[in-house]
C-alpha positions in Angstrom: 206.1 178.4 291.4 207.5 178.8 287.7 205.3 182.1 286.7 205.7 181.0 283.2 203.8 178.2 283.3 200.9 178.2 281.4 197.9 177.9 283.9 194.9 178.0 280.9 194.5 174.4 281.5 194.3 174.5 285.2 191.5 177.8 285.5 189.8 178.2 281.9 187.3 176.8 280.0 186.7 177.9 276.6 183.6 176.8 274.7 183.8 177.5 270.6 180.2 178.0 268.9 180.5 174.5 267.0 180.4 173.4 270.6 184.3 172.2 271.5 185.7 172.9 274.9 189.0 173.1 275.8 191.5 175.0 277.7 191.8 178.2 275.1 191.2 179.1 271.4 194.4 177.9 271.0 194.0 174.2 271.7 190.2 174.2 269.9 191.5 171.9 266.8 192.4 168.8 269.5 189.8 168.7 272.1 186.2 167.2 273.6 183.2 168.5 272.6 179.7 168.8 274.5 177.1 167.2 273.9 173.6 165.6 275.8 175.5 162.9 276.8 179.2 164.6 276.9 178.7 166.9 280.1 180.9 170.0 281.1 181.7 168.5 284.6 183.3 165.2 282.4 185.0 167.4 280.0 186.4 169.4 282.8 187.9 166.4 284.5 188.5 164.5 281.7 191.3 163.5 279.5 191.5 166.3 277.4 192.2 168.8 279.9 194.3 166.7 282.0 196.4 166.0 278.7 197.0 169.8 278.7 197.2 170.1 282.4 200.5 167.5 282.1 201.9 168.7 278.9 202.2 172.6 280.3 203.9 171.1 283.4 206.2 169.2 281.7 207.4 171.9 279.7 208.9 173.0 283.3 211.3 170.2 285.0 211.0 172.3 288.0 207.1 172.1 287.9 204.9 169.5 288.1 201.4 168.7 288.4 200.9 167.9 291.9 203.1 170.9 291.8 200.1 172.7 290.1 197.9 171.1 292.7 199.7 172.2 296.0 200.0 175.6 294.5 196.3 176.1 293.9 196.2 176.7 290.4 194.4 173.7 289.5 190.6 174.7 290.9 187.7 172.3 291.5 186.2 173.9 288.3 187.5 176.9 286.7 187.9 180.1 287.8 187.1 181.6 284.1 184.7 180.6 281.3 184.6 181.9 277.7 181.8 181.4 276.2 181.1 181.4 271.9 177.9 179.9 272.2 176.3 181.3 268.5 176.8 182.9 265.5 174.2 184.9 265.3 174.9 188.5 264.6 173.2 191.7 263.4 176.6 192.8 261.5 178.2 191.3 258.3 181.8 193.0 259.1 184.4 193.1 256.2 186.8 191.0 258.1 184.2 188.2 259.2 183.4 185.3 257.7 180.3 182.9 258.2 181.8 181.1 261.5 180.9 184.3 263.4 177.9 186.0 261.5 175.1 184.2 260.5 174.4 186.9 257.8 177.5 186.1 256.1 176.7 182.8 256.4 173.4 182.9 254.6 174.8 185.4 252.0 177.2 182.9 251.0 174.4 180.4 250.6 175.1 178.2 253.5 172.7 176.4 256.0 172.7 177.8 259.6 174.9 176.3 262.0 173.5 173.9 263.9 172.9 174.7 267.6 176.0 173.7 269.6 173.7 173.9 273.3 170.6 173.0 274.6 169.1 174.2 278.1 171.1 171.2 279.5 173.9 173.1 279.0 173.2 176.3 281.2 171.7 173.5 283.8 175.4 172.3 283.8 176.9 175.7 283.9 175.4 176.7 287.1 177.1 174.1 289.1 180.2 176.3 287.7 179.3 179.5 289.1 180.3 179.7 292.7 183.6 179.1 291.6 184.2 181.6 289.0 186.1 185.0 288.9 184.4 186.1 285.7 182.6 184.4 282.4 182.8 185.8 279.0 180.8 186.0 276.2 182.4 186.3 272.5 180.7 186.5 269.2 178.7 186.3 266.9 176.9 189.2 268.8 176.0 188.3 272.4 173.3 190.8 272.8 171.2 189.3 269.9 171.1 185.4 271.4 168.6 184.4 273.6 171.3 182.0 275.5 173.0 184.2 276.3 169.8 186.2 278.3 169.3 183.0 279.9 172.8 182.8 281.4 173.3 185.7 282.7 169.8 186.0 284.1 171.0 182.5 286.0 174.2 184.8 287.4 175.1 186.1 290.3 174.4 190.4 290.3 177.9 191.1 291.5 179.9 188.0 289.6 182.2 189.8 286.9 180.5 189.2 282.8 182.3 190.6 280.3 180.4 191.0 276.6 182.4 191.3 273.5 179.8 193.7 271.7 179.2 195.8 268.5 177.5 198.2 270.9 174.2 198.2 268.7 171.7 196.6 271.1 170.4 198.5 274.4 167.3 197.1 274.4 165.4 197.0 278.1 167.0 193.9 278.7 170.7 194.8 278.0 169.7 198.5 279.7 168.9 196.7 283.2 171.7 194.1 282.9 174.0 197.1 283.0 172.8 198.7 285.5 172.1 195.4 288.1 174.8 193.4 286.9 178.8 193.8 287.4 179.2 194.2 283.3 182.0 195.3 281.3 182.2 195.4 277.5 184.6 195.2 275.2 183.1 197.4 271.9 184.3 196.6 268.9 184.0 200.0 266.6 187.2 200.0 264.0 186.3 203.5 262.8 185.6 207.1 264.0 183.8 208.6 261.0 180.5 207.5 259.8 181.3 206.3 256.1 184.2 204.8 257.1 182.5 202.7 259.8 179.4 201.7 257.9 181.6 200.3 255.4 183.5 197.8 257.7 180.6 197.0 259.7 178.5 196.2 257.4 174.4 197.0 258.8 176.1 198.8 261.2 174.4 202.6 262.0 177.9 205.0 263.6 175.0 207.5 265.2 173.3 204.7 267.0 176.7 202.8 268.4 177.9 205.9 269.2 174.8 206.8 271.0 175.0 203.2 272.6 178.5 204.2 273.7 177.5 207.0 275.6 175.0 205.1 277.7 176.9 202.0 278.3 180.2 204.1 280.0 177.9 205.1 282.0 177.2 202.0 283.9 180.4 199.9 282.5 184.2 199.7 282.4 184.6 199.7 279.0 187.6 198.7 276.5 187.3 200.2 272.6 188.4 197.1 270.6 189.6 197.9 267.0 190.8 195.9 264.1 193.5 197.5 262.2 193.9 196.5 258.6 194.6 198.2 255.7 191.4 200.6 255.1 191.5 202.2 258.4 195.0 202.4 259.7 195.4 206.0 259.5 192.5 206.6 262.5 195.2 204.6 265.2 196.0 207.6 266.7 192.3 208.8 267.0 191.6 206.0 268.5 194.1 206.5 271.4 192.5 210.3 271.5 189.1 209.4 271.7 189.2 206.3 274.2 191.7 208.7 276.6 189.1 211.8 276.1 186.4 208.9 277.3 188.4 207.8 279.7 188.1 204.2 278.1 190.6 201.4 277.8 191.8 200.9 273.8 192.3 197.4 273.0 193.8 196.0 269.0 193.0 192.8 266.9 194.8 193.0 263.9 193.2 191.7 260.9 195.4 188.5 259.4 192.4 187.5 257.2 191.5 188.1 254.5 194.3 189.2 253.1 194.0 191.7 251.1 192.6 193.5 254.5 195.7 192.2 256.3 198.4 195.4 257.1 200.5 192.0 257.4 199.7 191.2 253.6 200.7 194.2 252.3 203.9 194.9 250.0 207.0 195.7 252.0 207.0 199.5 250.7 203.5 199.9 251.5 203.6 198.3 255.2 206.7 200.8 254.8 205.1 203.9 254.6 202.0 203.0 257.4 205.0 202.0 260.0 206.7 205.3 259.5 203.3 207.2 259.2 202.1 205.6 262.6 205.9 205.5 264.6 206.0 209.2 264.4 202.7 209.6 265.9 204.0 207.0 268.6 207.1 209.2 269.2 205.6 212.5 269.5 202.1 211.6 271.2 202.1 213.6 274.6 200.0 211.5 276.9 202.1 208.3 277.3 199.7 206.4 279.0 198.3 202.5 279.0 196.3 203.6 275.9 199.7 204.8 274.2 201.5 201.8 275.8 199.1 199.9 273.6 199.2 202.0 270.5 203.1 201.7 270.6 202.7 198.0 270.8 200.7 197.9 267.4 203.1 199.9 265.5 206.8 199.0 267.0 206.1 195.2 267.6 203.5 194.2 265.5 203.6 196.3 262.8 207.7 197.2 262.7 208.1 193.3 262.9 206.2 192.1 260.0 207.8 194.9 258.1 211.1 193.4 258.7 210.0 189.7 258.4 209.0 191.5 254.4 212.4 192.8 254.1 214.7 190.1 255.2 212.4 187.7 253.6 
């Protein structure tokens, strides 16, 4: 089996909040969409994803679909789901925009989005179930849609959920779903100091996410997701310190938009100075483990990369 074939098409489903499916974010601008009359079962078998299933295998002359087939990578149904179900969100975040926070959305003066799913929708789901290895649920902010209550309340105690969070709700309902269910989060913080925070995450309270954080590893395997951009790159390296003294997993998503938030975006001598700044750090930071291994990717791929993409360009 070629290991770099792409296998998204053969064992994901990804469902956007304006209600496409397809195979990954990636492929969301040509796909199906769900609908009452558009089910997940004929999107899942359909043209769409067999387009993509075909297209990855023939990137490989060595590989081909019944290829896929006899090698078990294409599944009944799929082995992950990711789920983007609403925008509805408690934050306004800097870096956000109104596709993934309803408050932005209304501040800009904009009508709600309409509602992508219906109960028909988590009816189909559950035919899905057995056959997962884990489902996903993305933004706005999970914890504040009611869909996403009624999903997981429909899953399977030890089948593995993970909850892309802001960490800000642990109401009763998110308090026993951690401590029946087999939950991990993925906590999105971007700051370690108060002021700092509260600016980024706009509604945000540090003292309460922080106190959040402290129940939730707990019960959870947790991964500390920040956003480096150009307001809080200097706190990197903290975040490697706290998430190893927590005994977390530190995950990045560097901000490309808006710009003048992007590290990317920046002048050369600027994106200069933080590279330089940060790959000293990198060099001389003692514990070299996964949470280093991903600090050093930030700064001497990501960062290094578009500082020499500036220079030579």
């Amino acid at each position: 089996m070629n290991s770099n074939l792409c296998k998204a098409p053969h064992t994901n489903m990804y469902c956007s909040v304006e209600g496409f499916v397809s195979p990954c974010w990636l492929t969301i601008g040509n796909c199906d969409k769900w609908s009452e009359d558009r089910s997940l079962k004929d999107i899942w078998f359909g043209e769409h994803f067999d387009r993509y299933r075909n297209k990855c295998c023939s990137l490989h002359k060595d590989f081909t679909i019944a290829d896929a087939y006899e090698n078990n990578i294409v599944k009944k149904y799929p082995s992950m789901i990711e789920l983007e179900l609403s925008n509805q969100c408690n934050f306004e975040c800097i870096m956000c925009d109104e596709r993934l926070s309803s408050g932005i959305r209304k501040n800009k003066g904009l009508p709600p989005m309409p509602k992508a799913y219906s109960d028909k929708f988590i009816d189909e789901l559950e035919e899905f179930f057995p056959y997962l290895d884990e489902i996903r649920f993305n933004g706005g902010e999970p914890f504040a849609q009611k869909i996403v209550f009624d999903i997981i309340d429909k899953i399977d105690d030890m089948k593995k959920i993970n909850v892309a969070t802001n960490g800000s709700i642990l109401n009763k309902r998110v308090r026993e779903y951690i401590e029946k269910k087999n939950i991990s989060l993925n906590i999105s913080i971007d700051a370690l100091t108060k002021n700092l925070y509260e600016q980024i995450r706009v509604n945000g309270d540090f003292d309460i996410v922080m106190k959040n954080f402290n129940v939730f590893k707990q019960y959870c395997d947790i991964a500390v997701m920040v956003n480096p951009m150009t307001n809080n790159w200097f706190q990197m390296k903290d975040f490697v310190d706290f998430c190893n003294e927590n005994d977390v997993y530190l995950g990045y998503n560097t901000v490309r938009y808006p710009k003048h938030l992007s590290i990317q975006h920046m002048p050369v001598e600027m994106i200069e100075d933080v590279y330089l700044t940060l790959h000293k750090q990198v060099d001389t930071y003692p514990n070299k483990n996964h949470n280093w291994k991903r600090f050093e990717y930030l700064v001497e791929t990501q960062i290094k990369n578009w500082m020499l993409e500036k220079w030579n360009g």
